[in-house]
N, C-alpha and C positions, 0 to 999 in steps of 0.2 A: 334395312330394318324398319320396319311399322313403326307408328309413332305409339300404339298401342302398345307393341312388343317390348319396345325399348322401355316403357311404362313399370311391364310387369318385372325385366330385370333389373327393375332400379327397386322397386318392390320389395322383389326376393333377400337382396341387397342387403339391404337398408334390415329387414327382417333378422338376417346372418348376421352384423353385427349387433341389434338388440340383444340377439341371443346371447352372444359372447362377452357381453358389459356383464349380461342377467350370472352368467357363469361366473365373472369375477366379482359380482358384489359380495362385501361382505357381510354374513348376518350377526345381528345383533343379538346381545346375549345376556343372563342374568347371572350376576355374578355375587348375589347372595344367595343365604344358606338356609334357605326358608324349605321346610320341606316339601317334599314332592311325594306323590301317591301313582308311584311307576308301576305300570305291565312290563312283565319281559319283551314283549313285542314292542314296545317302545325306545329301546336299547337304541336298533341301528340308528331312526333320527337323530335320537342324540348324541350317541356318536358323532354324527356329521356334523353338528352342531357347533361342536367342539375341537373339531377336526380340522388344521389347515394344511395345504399342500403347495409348494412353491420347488423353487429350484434355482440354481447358478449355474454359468456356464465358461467353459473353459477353452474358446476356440468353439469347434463343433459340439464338444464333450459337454455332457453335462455334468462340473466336479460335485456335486452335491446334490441330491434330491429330498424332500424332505416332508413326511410326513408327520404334524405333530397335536398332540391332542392333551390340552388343558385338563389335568385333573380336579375341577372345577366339583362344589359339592352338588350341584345339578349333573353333572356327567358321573359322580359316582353315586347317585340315588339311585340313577337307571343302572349303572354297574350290578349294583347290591339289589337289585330287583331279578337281572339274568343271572347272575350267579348262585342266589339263591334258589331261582326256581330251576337250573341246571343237575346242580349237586342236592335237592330236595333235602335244605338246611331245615331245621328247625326252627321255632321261632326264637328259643335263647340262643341257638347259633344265629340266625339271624341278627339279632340285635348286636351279638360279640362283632359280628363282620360291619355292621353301622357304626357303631364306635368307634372301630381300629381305623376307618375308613373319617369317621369325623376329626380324631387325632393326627391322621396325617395329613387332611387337609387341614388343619389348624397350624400344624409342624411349620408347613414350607408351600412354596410354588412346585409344583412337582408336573412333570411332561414327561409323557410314553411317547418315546421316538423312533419310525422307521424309517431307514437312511438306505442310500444306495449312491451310487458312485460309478461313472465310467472304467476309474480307474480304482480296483479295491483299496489299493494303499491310502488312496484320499480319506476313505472313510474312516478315521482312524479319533473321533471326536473323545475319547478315553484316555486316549494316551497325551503325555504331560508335552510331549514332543510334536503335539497337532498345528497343524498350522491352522487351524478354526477354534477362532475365539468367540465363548456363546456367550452373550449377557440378556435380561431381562430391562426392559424398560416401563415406567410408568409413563402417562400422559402430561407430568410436568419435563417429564427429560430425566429425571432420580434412574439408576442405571446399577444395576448389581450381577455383580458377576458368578455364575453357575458353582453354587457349592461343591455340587461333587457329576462328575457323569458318568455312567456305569452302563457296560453292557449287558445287559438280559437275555438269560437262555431260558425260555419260557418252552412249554410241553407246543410242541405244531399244532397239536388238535387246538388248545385254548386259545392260540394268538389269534389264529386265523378267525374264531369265533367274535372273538375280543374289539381283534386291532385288524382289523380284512386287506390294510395297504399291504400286510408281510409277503412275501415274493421269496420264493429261493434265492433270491439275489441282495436281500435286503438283510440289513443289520438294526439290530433294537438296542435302544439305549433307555435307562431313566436319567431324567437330568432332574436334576432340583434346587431350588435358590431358598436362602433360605434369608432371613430379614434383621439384620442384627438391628439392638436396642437403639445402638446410636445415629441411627439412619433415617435419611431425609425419604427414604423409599416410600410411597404410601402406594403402589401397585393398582389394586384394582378397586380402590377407594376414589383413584383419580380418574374414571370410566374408563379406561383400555389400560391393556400389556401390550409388547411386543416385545417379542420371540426374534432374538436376531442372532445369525451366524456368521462374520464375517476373517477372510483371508485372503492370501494373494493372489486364490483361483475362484473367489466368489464372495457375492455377498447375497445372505436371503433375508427378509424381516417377514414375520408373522403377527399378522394383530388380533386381537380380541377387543370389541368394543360393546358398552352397553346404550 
């Protein structure tokens, strides 16, 4: 081999894994509630914005995959920007869907999740008998654990617009933590969350950082 040639495959190289760092960085994010002046066309970036994807593995299996997306008030402005212009809301409906939508991100931490599993019985993150314990973390270490998890049977047409990870293979859950009085949690005050699942066939962590 040339010493030229040998040049350009250390190149190439070298290029394949910038790329693959550039894949796993993560983006930064704003995790205040200042408003936004969203096009519907705007949706899917922030979607992705919003959006992480990770996985655990079981031997070759993968017992958990995991798509999850911060219901963040920046990711439901753009929400309420495509929904409104889908279903051609009016503008007092308009507004009734920004409030319900401000109230429940005031409520809680709240995560639209789509899940999938080698094995379907893994995916079982609803039932009290899971062997996947999900808690939320702030950036001092403060750690709360998943109020409630629920599985969501949403219409196919909407997820798929919505939530695009959904696959016939794939199960939806909403998770949501919610912050009682007496708690040292200050969440996304302390510039990141993570999103962690952990059991005896996996472990994933999710961050969001500002």
């Amino acid at each position: 081999m040339t010493a030229a040639r040998h040049s350009r495959r250390l190149l190439a190289l070298g290029l394949l894994l910038m790329g693959g760092c550039a894949l796993h960085k993560q983006v930064r994010v704003d995790f205040s509630d200042t408003p936004r002046d969203y096009l519907p066309r705007d949706y899917e970036g922030v979607y992705h914005r919003w959006t992480r994807h990770d996985y655990a593995e079981q031997g070759v299996d993968k017992s958990l995959e995991v798509w999850a997306t911060y219901k963040s008030w920046d990711f439901r402005e753009a929400y309420i920007a495509l929904y409104a212009s889908i279903y051609s809301l009016s503008d007092a409906d308009r507004d009734k869907l920004r409030a319900s939508q401000h109230d429940a991100y005031r409520e809680s931490y709240e995560f639209h999740i789509t899940a999938q599993s080698a094995r379907w019985e893994w995916n079982d993150l609803e039932k009290a008998s899971s062997p996947w314990r999900v808690t939320l973390l702030d950036a001092l270490g403060h750690e709360l654990p998943a109020e409630r998890v629920r599985v969501e049977k949403l219409p196919d047409a909407y997820e798929r617009q919505f939530f695009p990870a959904k696959t016939p293979f794939t199960k939806t859950y909403s998770i949501r933590f919610r912050v009682p009085s007496d708690s040292d949690f200050v969440g996304v005050r302390s510039g990141s969350i993570t999103l962690r699942f952990e059991s005896p066939i996996g472990r994933i962590e999710m961050h969001w950082a500002s």
